[in-house]
N, CA, C and O atoms as a GROMACS GRO file, in nm:
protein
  372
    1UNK      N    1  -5.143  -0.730   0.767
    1UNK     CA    2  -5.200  -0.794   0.650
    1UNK      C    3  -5.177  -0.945   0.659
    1UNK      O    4  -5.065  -0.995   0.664
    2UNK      N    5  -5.262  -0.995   0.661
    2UNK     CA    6  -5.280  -1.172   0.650
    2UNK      C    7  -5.285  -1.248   0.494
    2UNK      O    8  -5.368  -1.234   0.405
    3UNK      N    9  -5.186  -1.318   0.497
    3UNK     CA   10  -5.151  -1.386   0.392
    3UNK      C   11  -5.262  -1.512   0.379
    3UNK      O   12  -5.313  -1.565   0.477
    4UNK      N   13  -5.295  -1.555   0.211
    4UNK     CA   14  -5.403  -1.607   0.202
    4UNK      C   15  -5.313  -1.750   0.179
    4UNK      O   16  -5.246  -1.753   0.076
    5UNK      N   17  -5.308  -1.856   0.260
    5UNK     CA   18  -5.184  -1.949   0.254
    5UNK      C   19  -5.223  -2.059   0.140
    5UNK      O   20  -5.132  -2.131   0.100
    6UNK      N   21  -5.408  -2.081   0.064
    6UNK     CA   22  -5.450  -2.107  -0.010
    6UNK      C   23  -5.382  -2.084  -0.185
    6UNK      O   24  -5.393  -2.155  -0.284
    7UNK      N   25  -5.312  -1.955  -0.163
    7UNK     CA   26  -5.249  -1.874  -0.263
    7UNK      C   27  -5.146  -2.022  -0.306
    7UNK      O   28  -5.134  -2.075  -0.416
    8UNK      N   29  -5.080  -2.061  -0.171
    8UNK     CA   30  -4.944  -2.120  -0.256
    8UNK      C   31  -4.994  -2.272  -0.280
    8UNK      O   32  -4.916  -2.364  -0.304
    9UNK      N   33  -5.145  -2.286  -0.270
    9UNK     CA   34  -5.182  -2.427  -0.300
    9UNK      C   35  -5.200  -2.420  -0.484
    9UNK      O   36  -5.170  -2.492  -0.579
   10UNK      N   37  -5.266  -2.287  -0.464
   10UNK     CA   38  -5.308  -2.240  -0.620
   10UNK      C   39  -5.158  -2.224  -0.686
   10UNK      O   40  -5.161  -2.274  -0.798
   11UNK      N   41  -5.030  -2.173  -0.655
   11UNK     CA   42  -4.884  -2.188  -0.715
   11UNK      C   43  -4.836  -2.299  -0.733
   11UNK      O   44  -4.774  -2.325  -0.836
   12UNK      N   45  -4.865  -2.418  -0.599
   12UNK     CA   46  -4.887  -2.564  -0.661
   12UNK      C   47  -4.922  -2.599  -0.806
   12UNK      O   48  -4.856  -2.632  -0.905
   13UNK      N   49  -5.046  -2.580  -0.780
   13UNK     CA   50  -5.096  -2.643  -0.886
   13UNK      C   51  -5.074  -2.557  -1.010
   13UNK      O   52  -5.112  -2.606  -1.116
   14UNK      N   53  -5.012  -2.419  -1.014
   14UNK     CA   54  -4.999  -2.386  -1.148
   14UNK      C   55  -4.885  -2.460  -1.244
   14UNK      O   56  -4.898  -2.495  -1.361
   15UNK      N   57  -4.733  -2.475  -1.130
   15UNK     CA   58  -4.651  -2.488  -1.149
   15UNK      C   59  -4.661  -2.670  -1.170
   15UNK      O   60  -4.570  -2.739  -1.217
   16UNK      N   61  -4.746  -2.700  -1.140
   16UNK     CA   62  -4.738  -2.863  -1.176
   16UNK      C   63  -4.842  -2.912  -1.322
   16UNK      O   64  -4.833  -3.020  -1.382
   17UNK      N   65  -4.948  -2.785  -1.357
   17UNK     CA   66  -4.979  -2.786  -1.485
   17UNK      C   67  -4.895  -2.715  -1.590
   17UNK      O   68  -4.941  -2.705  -1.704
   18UNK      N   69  -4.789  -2.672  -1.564
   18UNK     CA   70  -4.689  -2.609  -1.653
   18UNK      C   71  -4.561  -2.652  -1.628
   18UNK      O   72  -4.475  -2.596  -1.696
   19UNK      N   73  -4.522  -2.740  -1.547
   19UNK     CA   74  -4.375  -2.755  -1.531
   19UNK      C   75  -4.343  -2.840  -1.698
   19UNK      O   76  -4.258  -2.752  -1.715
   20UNK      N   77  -4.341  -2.868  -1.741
   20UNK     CA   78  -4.371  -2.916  -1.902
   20UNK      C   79  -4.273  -2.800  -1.958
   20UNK      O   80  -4.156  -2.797  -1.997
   21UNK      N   81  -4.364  -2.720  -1.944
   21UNK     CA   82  -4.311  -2.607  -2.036
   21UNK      C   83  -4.233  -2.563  -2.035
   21UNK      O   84  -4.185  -2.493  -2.124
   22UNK      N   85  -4.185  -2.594  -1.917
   22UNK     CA   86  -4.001  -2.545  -1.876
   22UNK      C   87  -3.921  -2.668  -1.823
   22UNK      O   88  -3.882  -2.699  -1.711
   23UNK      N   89  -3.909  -2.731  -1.953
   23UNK     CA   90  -3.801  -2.816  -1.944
   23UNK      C   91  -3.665  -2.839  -1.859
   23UNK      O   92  -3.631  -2.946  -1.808
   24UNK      N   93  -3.595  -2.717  -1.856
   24UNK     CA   94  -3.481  -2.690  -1.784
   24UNK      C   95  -3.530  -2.646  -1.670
   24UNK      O   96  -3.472  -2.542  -1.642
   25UNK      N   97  -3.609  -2.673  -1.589
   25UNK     CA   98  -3.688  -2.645  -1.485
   25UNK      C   99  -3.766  -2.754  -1.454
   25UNK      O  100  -3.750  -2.760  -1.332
   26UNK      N  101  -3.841  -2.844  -1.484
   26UNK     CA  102  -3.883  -2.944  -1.481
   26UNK      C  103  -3.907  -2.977  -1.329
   26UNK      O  104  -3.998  -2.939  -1.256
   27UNK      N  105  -3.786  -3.069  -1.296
   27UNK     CA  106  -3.778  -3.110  -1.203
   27UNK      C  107  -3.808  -3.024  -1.068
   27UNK      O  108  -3.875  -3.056  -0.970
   28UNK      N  109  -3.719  -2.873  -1.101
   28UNK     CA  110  -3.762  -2.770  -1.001
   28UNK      C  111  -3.883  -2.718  -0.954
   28UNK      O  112  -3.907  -2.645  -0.858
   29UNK      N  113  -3.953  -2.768  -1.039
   29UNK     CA  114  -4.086  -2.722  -1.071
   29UNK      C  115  -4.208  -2.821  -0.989
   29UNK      O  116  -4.307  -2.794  -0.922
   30UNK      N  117  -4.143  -2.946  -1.033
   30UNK     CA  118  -4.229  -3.034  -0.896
   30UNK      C  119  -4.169  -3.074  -0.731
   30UNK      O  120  -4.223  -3.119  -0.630
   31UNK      N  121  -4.058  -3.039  -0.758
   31UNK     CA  122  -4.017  -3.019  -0.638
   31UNK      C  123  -4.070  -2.922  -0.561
   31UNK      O  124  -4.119  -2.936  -0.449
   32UNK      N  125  -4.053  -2.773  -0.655
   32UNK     CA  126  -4.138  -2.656  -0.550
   32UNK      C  127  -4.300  -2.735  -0.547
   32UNK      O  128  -4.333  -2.726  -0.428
   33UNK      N  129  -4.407  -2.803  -0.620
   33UNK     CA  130  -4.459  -2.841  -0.597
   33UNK      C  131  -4.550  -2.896  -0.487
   33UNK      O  132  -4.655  -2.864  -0.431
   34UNK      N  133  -4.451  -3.006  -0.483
   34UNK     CA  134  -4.447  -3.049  -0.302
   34UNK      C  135  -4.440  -2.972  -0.199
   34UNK      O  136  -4.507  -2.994  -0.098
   35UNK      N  137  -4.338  -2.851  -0.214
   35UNK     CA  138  -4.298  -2.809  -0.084
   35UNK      C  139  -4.407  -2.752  -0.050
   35UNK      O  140  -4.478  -2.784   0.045
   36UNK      N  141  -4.432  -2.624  -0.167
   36UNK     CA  142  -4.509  -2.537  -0.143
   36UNK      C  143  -4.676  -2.624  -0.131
   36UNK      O  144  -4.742  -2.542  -0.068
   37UNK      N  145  -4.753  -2.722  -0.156
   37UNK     CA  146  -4.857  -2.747  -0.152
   37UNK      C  147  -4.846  -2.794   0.027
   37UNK      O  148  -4.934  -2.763   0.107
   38UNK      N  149  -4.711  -2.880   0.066
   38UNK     CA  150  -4.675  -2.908   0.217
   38UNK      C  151  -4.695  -2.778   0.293
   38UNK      O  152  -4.752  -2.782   0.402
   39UNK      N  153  -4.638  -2.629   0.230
   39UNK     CA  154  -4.599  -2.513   0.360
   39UNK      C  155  -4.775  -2.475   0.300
   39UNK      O  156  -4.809  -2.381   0.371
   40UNK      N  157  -4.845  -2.495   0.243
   40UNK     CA  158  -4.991  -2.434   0.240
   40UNK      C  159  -5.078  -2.514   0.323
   40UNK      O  160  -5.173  -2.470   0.387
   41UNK      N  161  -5.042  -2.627   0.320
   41UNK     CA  162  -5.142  -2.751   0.417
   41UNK      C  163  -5.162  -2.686   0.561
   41UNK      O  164  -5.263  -2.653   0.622
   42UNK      N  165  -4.985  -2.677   0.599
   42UNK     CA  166  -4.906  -2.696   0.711
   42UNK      C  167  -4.960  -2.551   0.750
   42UNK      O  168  -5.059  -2.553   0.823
   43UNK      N  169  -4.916  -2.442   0.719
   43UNK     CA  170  -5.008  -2.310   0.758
   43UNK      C  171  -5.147  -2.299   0.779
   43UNK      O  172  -5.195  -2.260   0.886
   44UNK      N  173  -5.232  -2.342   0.652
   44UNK     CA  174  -5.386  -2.390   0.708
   44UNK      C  175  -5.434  -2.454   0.851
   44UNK      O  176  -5.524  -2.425   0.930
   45UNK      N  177  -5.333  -2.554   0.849
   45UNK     CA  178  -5.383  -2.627   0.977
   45UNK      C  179  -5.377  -2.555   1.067
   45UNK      O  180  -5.468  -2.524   1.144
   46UNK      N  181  -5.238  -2.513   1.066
   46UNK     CA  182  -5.173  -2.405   1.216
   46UNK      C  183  -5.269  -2.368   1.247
   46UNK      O  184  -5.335  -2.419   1.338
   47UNK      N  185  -5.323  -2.217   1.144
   47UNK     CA  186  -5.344  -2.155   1.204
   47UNK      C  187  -5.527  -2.216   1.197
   47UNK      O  188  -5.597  -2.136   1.261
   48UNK      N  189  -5.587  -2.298   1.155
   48UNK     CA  190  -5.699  -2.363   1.208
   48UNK      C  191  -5.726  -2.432   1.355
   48UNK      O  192  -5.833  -2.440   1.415
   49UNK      N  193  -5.624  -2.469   1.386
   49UNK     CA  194  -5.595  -2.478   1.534
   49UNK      C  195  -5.567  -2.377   1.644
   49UNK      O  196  -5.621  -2.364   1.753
   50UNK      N  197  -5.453  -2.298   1.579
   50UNK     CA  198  -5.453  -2.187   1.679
   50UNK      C  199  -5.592  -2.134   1.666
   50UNK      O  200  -5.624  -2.121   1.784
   51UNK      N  201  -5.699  -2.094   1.591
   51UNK     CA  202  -5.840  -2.018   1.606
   51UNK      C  203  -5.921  -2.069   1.638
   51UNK      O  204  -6.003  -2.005   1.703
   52UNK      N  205  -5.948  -2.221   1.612
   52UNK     CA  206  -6.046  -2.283   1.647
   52UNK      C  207  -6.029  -2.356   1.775
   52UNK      O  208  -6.116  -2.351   1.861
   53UNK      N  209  -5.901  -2.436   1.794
   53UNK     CA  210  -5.867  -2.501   1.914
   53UNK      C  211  -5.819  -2.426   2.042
   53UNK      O  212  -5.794  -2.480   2.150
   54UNK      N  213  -5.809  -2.299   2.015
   54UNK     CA  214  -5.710  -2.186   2.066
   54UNK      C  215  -5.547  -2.251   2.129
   54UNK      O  216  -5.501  -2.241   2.242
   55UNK      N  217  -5.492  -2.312   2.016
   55UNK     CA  218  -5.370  -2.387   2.036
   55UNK      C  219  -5.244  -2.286   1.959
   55UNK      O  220  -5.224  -2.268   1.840
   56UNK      N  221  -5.193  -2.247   2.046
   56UNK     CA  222  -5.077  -2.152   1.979
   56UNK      C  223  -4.955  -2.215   1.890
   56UNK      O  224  -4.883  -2.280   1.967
   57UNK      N  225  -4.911  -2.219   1.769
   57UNK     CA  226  -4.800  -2.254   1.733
   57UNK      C  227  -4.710  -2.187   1.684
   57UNK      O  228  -4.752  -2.074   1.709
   58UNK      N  229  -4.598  -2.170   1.621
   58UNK     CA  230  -4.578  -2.081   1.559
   58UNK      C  231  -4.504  -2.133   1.408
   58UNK      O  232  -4.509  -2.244   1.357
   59UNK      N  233  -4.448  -2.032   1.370
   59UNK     CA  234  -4.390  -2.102   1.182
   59UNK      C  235  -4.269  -2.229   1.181
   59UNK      O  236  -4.238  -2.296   1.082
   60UNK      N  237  -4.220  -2.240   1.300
   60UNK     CA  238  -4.164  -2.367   1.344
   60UNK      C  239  -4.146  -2.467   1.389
   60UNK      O  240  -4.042  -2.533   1.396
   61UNK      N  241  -4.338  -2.503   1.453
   61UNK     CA  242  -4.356  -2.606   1.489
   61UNK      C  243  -4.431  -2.704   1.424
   61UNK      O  244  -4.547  -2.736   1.450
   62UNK      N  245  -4.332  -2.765   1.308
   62UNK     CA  246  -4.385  -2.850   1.227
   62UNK      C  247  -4.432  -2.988   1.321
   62UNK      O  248  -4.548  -3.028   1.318
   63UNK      N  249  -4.320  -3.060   1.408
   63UNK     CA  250  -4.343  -3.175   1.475
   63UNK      C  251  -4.428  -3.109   1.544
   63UNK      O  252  -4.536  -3.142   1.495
   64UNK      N  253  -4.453  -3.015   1.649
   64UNK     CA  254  -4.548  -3.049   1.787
   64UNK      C  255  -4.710  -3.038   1.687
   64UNK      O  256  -4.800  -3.118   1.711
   65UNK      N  257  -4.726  -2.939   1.587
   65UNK     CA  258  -4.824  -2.939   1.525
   65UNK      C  259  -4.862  -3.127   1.442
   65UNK      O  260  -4.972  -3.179   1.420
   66UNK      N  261  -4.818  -3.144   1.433
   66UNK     CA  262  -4.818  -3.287   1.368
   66UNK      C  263  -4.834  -3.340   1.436
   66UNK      O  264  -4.913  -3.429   1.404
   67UNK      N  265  -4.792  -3.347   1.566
   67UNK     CA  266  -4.856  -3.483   1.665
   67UNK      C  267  -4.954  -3.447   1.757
   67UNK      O  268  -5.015  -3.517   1.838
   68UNK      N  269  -4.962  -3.300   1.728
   68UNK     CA  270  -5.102  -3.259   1.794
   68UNK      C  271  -5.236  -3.283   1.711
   68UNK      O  272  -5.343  -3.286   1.773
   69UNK      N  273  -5.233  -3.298   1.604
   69UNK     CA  274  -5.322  -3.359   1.508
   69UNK      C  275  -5.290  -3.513   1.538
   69UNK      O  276  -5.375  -3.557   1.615
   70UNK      N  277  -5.202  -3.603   1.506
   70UNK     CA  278  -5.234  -3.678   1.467
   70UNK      C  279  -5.289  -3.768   1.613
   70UNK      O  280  -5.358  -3.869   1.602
   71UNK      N  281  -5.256  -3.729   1.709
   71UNK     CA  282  -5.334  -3.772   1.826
   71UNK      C  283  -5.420  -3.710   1.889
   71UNK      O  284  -5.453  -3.721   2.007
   72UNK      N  285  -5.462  -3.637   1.800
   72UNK     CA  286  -5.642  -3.552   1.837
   72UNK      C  287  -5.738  -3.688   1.847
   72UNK      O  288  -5.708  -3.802   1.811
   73UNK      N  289  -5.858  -3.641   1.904
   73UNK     CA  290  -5.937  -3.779   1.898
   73UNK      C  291  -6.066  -3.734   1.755
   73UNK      O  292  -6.155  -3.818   1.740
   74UNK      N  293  -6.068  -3.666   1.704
   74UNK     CA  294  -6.124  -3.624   1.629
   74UNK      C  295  -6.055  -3.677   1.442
   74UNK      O  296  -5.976  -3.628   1.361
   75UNK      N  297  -6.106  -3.746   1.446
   75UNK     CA  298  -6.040  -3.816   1.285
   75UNK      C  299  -6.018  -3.766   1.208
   75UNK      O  300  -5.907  -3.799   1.165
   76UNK      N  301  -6.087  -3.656   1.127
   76UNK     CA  302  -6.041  -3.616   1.032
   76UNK      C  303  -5.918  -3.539   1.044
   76UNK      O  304  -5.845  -3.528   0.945
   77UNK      N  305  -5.871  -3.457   1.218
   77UNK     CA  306  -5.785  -3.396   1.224
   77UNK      C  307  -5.644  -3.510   1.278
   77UNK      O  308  -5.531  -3.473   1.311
   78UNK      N  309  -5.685  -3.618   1.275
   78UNK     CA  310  -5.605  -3.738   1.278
   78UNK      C  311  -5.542  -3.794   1.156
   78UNK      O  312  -5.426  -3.832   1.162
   79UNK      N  313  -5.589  -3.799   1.081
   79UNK     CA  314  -5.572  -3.841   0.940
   79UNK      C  315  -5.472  -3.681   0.885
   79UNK      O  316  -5.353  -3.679   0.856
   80UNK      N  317  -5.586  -3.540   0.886
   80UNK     CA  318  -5.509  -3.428   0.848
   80UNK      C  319  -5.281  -3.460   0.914
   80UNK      O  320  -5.190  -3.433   0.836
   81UNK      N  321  -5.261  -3.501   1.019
   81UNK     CA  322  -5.186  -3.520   1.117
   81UNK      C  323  -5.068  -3.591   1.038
   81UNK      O  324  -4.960  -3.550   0.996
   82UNK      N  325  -5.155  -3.762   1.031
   82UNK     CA  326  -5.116  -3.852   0.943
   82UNK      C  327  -5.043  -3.805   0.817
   82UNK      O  328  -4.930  -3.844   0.789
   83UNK      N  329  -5.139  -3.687   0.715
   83UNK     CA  330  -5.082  -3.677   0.605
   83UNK      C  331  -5.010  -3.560   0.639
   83UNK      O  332  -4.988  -3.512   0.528
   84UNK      N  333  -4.965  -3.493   0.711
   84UNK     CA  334  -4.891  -3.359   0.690
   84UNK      C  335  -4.751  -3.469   0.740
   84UNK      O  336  -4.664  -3.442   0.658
   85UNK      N  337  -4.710  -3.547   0.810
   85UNK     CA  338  -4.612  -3.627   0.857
   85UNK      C  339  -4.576  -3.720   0.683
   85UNK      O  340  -4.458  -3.719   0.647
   86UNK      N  341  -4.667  -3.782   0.601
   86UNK     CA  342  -4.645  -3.813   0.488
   86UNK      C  343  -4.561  -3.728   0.412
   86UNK      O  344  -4.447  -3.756   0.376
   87UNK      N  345  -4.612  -3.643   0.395
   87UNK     CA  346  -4.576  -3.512   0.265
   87UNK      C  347  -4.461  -3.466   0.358
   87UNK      O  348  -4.369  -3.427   0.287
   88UNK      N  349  -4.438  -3.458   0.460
   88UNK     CA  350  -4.308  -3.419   0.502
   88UNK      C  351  -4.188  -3.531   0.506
   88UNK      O  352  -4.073  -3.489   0.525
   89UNK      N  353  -4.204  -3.639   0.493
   89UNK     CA  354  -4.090  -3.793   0.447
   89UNK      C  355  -4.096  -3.732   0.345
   89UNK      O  356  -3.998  -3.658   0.343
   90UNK      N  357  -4.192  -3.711   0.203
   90UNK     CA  358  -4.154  -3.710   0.126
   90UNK      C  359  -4.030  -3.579   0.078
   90UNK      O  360  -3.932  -3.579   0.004
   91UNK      N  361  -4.088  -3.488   0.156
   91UNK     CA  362  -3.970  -3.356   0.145
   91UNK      C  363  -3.840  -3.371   0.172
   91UNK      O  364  -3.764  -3.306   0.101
   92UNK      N  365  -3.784  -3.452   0.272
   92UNK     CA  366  -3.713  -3.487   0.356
   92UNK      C  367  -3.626  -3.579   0.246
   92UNK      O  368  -3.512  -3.537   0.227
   93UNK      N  369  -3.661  -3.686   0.178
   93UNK     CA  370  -3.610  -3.728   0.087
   93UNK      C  371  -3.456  -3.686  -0.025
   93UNK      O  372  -3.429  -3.756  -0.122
   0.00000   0.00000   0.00000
């Protein structure tokens, strides 16, 4: 069974139109935010590469996947590259 990695973009965004509501949670709430909208990007891409590029990665290759985008010659998957390396400083934080 294949996980729909779109799912935790949609948990993103629930949890960042309701983190409000849970005050004592707040902060936890945009923190999972980030992560989880980062591990939904970061899975999309993967595995858009492994199918389309036939480039194998696996759930731990955040760097080689990142600089395999961001020095693609193909821009948009340059930029995609660019921002998955962004959103990951910011995690890192």
């Amino acid at each position: 069974m294949s996980f729909n990695w779109r799912h935790y973009l949609d948990l993103a965004n629930y949890l960042q139109n309701n983190a409000e509501d849970l005050p004592d949670f707040e902060e936890a709430c945009y923190r999972s935010v980030v992560s989880r909208a980062y591990y939904a990007v970061y899975c999309l891409a993967r595995n858009f590469v492994r199918d389309v590029d036939n480039q194998p990665f696996h759930s731990d290759d955040h760097q080689a996947l990142k600089n395999y985008l961001t020095n693609h010659p193909h821009k948009a998957r340059s930029r995609l590259g660019k921002q998955l390396n962004n959103i990951r400083i910011v995690l890192l934080r």
